[in-house]
Chimera marker file (.cmm) of the C-alpha trace (Angstrom):
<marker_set name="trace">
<marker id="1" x="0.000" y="0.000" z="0.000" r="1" g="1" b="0" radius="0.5"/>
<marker id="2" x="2.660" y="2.222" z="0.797" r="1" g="1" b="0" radius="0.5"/>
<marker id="3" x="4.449" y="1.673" z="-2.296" r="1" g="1" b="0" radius="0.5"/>
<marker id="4" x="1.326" y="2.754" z="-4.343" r="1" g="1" b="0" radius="0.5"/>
<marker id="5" x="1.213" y="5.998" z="-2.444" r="1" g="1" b="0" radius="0.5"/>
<marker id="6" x="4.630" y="6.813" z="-2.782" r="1" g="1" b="0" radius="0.5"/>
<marker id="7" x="4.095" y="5.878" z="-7.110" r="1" g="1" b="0" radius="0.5"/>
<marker id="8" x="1.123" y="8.036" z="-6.931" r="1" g="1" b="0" radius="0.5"/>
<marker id="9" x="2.883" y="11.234" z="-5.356" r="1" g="1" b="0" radius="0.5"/>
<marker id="10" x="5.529" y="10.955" z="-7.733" r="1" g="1" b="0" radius="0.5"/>
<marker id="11" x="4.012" y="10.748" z="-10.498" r="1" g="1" b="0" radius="0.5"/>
<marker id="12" x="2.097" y="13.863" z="-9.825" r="1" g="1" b="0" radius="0.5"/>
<marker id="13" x="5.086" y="15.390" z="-8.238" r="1" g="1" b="0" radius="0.5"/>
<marker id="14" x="6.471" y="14.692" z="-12.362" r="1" g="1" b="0" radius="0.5"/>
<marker id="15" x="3.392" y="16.138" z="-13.649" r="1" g="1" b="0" radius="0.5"/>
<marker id="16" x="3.605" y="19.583" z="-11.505" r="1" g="1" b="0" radius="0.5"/>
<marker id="17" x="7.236" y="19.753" z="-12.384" r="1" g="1" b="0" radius="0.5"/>
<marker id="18" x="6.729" y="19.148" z="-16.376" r="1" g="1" b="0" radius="0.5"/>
<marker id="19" x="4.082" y="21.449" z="-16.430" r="1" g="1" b="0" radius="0.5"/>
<marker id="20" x="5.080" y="24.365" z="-14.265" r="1" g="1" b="0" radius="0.5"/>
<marker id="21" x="8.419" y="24.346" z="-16.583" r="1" g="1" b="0" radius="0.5"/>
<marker id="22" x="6.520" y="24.416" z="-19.956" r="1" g="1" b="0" radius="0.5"/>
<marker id="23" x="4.374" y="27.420" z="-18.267" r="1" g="1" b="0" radius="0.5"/>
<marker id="24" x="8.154" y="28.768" z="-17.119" r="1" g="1" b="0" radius="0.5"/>
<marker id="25" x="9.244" y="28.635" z="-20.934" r="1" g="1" b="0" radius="0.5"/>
<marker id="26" x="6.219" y="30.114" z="-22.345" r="1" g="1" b="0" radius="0.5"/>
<marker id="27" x="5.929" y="33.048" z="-20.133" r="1" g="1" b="0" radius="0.5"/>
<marker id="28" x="9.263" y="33.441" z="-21.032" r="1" g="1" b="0" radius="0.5"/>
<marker id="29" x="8.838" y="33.342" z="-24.749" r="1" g="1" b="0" radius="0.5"/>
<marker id="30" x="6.211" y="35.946" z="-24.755" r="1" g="1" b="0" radius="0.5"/>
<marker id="31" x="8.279" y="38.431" z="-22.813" r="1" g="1" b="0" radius="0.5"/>
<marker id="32" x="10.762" y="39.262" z="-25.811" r="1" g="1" b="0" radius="0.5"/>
<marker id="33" x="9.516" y="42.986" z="-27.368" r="1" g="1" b="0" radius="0.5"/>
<marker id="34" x="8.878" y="42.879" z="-30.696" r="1" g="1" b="0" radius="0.5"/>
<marker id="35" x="10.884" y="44.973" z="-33.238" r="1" g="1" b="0" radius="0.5"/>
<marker id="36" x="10.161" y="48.502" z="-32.652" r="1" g="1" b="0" radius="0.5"/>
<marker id="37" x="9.743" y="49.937" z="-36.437" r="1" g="1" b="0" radius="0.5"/>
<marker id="38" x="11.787" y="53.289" z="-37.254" r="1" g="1" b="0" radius="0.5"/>
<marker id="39" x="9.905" y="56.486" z="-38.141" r="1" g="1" b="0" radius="0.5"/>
<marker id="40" x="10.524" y="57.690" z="-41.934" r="1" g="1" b="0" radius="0.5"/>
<marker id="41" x="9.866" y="61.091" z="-41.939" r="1" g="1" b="0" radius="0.5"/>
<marker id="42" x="7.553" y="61.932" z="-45.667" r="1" g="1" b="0" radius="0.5"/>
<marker id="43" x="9.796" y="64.379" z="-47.022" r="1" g="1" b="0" radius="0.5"/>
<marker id="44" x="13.028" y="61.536" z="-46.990" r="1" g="1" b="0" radius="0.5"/>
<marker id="45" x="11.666" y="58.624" z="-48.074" r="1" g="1" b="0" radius="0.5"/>
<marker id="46" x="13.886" y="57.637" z="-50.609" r="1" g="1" b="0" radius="0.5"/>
<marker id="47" x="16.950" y="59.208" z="-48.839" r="1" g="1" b="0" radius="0.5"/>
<marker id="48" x="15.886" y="56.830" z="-45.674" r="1" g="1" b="0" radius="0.5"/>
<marker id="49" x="14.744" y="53.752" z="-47.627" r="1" g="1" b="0" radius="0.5"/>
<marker id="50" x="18.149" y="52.335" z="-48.532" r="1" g="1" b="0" radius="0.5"/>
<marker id="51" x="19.907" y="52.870" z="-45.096" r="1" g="1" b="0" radius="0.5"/>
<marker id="52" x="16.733" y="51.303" z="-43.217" r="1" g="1" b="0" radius="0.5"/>
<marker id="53" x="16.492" y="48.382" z="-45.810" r="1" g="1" b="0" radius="0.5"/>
<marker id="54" x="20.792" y="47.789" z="-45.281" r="1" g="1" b="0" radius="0.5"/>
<marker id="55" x="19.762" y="47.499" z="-41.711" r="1" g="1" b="0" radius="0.5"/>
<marker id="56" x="17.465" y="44.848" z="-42.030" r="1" g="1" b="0" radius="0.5"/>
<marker id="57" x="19.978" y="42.882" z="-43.950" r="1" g="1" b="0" radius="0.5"/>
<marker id="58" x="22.576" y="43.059" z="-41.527" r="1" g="1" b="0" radius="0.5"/>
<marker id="59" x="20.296" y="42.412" z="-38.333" r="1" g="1" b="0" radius="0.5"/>
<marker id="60" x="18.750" y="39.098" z="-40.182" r="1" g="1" b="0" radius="0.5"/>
<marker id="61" x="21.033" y="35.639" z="-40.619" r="1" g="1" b="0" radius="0.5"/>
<marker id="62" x="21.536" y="33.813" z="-43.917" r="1" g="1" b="0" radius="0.5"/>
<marker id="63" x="20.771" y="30.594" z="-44.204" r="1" g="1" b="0" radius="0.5"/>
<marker id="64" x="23.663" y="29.255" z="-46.228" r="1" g="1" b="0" radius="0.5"/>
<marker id="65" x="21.727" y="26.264" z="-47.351" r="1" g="1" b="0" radius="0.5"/>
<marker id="66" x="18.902" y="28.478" z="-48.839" r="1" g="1" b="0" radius="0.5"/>
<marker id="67" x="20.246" y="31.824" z="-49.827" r="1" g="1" b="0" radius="0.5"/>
<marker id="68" x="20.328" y="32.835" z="-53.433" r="1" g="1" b="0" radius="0.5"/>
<marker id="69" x="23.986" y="33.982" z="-54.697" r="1" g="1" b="0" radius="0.5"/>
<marker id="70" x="22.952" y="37.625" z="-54.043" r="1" g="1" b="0" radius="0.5"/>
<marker id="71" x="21.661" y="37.354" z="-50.494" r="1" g="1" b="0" radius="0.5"/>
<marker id="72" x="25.081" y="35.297" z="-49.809" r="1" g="1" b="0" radius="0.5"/>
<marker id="73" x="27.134" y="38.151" z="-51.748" r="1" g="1" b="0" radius="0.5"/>
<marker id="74" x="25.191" y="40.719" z="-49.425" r="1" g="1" b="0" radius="0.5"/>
<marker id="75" x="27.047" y="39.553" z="-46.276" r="1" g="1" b="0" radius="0.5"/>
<marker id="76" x="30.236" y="41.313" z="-46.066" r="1" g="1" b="0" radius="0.5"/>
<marker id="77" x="33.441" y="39.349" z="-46.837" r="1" g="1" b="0" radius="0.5"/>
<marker id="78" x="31.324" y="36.723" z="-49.097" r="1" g="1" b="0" radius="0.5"/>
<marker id="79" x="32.076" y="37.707" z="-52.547" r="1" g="1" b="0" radius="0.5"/>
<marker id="80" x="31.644" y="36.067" z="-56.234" r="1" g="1" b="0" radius="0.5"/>
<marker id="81" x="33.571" y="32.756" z="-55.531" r="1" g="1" b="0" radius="0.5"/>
<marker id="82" x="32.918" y="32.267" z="-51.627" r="1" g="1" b="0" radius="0.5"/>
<marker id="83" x="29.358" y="32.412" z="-52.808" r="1" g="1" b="0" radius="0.5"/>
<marker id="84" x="29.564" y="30.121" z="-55.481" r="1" g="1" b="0" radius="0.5"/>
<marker id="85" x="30.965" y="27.765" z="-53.559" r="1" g="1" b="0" radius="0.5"/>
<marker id="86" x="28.910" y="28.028" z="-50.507" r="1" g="1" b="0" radius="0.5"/>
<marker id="87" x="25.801" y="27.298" z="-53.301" r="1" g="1" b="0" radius="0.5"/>
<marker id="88" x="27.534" y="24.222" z="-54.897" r="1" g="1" b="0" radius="0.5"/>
<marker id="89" x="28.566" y="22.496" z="-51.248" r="1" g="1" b="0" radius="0.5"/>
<marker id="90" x="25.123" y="22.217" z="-49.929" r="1" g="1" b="0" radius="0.5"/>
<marker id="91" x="23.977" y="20.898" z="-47.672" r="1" g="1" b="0" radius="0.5"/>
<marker id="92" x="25.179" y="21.983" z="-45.077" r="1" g="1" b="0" radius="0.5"/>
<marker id="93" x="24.813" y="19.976" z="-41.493" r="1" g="1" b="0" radius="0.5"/>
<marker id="94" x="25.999" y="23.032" z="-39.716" r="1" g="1" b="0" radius="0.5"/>
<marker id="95" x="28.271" y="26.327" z="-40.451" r="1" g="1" b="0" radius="0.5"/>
<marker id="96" x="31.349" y="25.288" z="-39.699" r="1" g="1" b="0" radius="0.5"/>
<marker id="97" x="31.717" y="23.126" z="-42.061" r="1" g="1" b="0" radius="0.5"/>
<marker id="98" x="32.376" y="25.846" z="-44.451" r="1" g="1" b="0" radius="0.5"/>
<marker id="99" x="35.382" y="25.733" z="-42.773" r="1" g="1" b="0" radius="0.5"/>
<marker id="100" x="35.935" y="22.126" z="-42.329" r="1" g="1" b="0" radius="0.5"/>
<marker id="101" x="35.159" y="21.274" z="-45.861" r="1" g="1" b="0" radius="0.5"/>
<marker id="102" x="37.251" y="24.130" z="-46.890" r="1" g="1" b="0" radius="0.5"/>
<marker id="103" x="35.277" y="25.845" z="-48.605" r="1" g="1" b="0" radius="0.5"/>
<marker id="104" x="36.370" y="29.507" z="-47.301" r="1" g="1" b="0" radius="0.5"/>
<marker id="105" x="39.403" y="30.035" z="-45.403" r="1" g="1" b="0" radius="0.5"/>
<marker id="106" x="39.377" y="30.148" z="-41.024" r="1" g="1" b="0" radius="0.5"/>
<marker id="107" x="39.790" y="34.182" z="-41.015" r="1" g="1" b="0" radius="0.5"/>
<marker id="108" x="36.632" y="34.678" z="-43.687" r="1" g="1" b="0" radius="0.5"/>
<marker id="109" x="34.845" y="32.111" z="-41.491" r="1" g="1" b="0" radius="0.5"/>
<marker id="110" x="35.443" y="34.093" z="-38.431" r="1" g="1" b="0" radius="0.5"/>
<marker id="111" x="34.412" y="36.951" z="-40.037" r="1" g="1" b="0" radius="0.5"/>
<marker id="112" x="31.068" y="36.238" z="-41.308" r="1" g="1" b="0" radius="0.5"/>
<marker id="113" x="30.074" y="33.138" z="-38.899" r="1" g="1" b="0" radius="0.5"/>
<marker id="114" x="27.760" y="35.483" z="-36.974" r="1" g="1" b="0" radius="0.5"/>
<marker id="115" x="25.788" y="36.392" z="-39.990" r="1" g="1" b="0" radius="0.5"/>
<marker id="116" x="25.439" y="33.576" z="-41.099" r="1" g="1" b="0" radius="0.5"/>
<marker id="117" x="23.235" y="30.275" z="-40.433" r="1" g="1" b="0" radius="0.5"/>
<marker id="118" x="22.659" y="26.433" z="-41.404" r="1" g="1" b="0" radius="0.5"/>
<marker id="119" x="18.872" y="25.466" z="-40.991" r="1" g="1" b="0" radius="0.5"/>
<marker id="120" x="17.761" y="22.365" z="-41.969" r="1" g="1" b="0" radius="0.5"/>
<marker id="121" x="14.902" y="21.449" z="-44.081" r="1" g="1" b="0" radius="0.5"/>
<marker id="122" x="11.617" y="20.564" z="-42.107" r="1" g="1" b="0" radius="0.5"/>
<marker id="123" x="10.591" y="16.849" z="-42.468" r="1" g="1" b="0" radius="0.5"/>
<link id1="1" id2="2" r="1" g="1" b="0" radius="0.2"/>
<link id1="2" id2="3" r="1" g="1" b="0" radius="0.2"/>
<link id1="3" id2="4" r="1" g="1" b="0" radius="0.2"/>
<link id1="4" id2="5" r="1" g="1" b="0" radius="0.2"/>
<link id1="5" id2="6" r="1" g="1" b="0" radius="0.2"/>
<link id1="6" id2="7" r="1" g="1" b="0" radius="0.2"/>
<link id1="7" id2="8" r="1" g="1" b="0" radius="0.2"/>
<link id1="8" id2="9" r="1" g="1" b="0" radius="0.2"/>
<link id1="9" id2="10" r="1" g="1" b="0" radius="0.2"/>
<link id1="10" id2="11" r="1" g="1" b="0" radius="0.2"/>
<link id1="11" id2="12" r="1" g="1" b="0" radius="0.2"/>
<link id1="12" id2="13" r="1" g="1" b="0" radius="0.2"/>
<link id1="13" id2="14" r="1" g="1" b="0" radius="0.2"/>
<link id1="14" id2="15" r="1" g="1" b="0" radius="0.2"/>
<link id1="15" id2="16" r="1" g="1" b="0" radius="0.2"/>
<link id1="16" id2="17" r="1" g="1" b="0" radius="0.2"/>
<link id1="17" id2="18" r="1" g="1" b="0" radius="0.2"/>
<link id1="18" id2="19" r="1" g="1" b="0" radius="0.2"/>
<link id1="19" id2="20" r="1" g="1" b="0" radius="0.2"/>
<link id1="20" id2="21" r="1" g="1" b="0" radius="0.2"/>
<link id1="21" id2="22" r="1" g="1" b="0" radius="0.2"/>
<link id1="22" id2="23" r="1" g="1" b="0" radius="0.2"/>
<link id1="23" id2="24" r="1" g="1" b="0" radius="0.2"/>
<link id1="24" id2="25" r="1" g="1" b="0" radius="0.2"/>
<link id1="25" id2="26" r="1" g="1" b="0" radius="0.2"/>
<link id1="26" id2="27" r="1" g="1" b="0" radius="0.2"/>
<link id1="27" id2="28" r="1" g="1" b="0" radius="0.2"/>
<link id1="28" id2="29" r="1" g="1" b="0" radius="0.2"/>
<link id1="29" id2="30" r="1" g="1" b="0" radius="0.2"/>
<link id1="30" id2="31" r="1" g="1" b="0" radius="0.2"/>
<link id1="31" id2="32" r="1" g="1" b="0" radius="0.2"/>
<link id1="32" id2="33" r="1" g="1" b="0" radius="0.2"/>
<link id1="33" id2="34" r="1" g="1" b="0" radius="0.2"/>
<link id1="34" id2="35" r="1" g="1" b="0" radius="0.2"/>
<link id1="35" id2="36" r="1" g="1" b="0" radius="0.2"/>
<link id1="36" id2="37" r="1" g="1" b="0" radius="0.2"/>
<link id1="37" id2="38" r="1" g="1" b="0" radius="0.2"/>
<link id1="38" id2="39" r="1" g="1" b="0" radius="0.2"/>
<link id1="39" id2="40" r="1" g="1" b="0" radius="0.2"/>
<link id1="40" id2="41" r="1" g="1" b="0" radius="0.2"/>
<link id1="41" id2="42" r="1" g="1" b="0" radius="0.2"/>
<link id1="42" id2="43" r="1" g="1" b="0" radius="0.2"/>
<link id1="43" id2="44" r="1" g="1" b="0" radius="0.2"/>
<link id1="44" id2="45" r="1" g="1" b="0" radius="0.2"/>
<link id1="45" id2="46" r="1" g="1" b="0" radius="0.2"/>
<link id1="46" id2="47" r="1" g="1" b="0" radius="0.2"/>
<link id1="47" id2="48" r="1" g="1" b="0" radius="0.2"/>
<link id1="48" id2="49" r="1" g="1" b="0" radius="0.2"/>
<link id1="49" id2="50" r="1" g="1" b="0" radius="0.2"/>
<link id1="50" id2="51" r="1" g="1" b="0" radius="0.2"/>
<link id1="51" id2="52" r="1" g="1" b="0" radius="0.2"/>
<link id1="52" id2="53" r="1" g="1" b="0" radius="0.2"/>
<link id1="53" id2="54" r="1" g="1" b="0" radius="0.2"/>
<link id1="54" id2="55" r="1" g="1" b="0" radius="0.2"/>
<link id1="55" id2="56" r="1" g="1" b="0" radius="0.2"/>
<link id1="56" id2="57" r="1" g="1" b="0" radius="0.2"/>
<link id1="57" id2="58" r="1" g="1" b="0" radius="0.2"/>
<link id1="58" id2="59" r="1" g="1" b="0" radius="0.2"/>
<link id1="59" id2="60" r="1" g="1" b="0" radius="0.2"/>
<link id1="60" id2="61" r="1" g="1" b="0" radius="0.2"/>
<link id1="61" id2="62" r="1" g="1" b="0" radius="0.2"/>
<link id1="62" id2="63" r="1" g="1" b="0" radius="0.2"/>
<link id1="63" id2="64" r="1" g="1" b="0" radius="0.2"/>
<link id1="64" id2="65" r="1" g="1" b="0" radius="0.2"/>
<link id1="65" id2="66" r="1" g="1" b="0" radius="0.2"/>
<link id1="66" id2="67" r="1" g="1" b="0" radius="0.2"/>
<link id1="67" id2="68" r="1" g="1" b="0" radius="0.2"/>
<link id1="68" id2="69" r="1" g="1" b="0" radius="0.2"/>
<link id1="69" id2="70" r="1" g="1" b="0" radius="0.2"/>
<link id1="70" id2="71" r="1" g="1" b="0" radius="0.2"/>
<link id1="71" id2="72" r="1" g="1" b="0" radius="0.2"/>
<link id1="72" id2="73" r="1" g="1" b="0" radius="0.2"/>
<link id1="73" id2="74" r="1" g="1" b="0" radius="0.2"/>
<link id1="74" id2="75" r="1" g="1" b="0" radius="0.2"/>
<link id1="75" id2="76" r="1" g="1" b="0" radius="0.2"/>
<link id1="76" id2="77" r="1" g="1" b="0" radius="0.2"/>
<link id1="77" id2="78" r="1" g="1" b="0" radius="0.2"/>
<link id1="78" id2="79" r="1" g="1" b="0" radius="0.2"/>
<link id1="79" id2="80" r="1" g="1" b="0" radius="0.2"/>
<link id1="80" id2="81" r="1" g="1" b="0" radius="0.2"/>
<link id1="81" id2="82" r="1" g="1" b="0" radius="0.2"/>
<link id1="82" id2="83" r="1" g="1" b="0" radius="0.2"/>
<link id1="83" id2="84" r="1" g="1" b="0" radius="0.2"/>
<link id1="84" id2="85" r="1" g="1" b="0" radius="0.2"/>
<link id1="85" id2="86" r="1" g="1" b="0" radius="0.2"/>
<link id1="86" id2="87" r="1" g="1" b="0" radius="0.2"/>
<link id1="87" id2="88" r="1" g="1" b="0" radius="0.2"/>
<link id1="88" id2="89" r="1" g="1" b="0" radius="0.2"/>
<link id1="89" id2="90" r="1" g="1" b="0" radius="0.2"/>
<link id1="90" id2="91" r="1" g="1" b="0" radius="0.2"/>
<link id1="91" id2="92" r="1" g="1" b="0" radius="0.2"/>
<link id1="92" id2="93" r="1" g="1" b="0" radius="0.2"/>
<link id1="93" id2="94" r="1" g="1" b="0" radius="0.2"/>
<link id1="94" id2="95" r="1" g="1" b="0" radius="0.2"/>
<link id1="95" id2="96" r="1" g="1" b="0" radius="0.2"/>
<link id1="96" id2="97" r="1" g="1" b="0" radius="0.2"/>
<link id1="97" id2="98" r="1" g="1" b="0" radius="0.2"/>
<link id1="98" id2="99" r="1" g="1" b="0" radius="0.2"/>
<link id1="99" id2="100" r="1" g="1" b="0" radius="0.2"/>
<link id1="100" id2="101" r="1" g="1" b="0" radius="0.2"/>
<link id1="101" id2="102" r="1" g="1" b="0" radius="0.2"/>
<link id1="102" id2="103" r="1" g="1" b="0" radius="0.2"/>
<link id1="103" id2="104" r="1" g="1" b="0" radius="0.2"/>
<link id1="104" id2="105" r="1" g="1" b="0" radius="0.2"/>
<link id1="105" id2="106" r="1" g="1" b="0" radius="0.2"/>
<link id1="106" id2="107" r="1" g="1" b="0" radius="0.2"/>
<link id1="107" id2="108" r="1" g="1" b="0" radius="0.2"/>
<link id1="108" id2="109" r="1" g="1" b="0" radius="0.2"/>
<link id1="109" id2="110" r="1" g="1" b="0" radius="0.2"/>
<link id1="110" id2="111" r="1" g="1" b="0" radius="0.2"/>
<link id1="111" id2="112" r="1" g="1" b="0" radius="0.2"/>
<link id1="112" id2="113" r="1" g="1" b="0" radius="0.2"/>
<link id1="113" id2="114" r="1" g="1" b="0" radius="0.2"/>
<link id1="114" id2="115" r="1" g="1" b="0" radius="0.2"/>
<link id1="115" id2="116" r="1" g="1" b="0" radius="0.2"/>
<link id1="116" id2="117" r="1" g="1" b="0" radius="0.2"/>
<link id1="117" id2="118" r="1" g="1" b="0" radius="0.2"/>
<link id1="118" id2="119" r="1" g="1" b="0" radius="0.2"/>
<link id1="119" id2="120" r="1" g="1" b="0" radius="0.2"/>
<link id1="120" id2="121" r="1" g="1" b="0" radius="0.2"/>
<link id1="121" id2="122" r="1" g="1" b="0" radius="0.2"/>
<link id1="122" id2="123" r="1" g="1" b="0" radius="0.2"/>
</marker_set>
């Protein structure tokens, strides 16, 4: 009898802990701000519309096994033949090996690994 008490309490002991940390990592979740959009004054649009669209570019990470050849020449230090490269080694398991499989050199690697990303296709 005792032993089917203590099962019982544990197992709901399990439950309250499983559930109070998916609560814990939702609350979480839905704390992050979104993106606060800049103001564009009328009279500068087009004078504000390149600066604002370079920023999005450079705040947003390329997914190396996606990208076309000009999103991948849009991250600074990936030119012409890094790109083409990049583009005829997918896929790609995870960044780094663009500098395992040698496909750019250690010091480009280090300079654009935080731009850059590997997702992996959805199953």
């Amino acid at each position: 009898m005792k032993r089917y008490i203590i099962g019982s309490l544990l197992t709901v002991a399990a439950l309250v802990l499983v559930t109070s940390i998916s609560f814990a990592a939702d609350a979480k979740s839905d704390k992050k701000a979104p993106a606060k959009a800049e103001a564009v004054k009328p009279d500068d649009k087009k004078a504000e519309a390149k600066p604002v669209a370079e920023k999005a570019v450079k705040g947003a990470l390329v997914d190396i096994n996606s990208a076309t050849d000009v999103e991948l020449k849009a991250v600074p230090g990936i030119g012409d033949a890094y790109a083409s490269k990049i583009i005829a080694g997918r896929p790609y398991a995870n960044k780094a090996q663009l500098k395992s499989r040698n496909i750019m050199p250690a010091a480009v690697y280090e300079k654009v690994k935080d731009q850059i990303i590997a997702r992996q296709p959805k199953k």
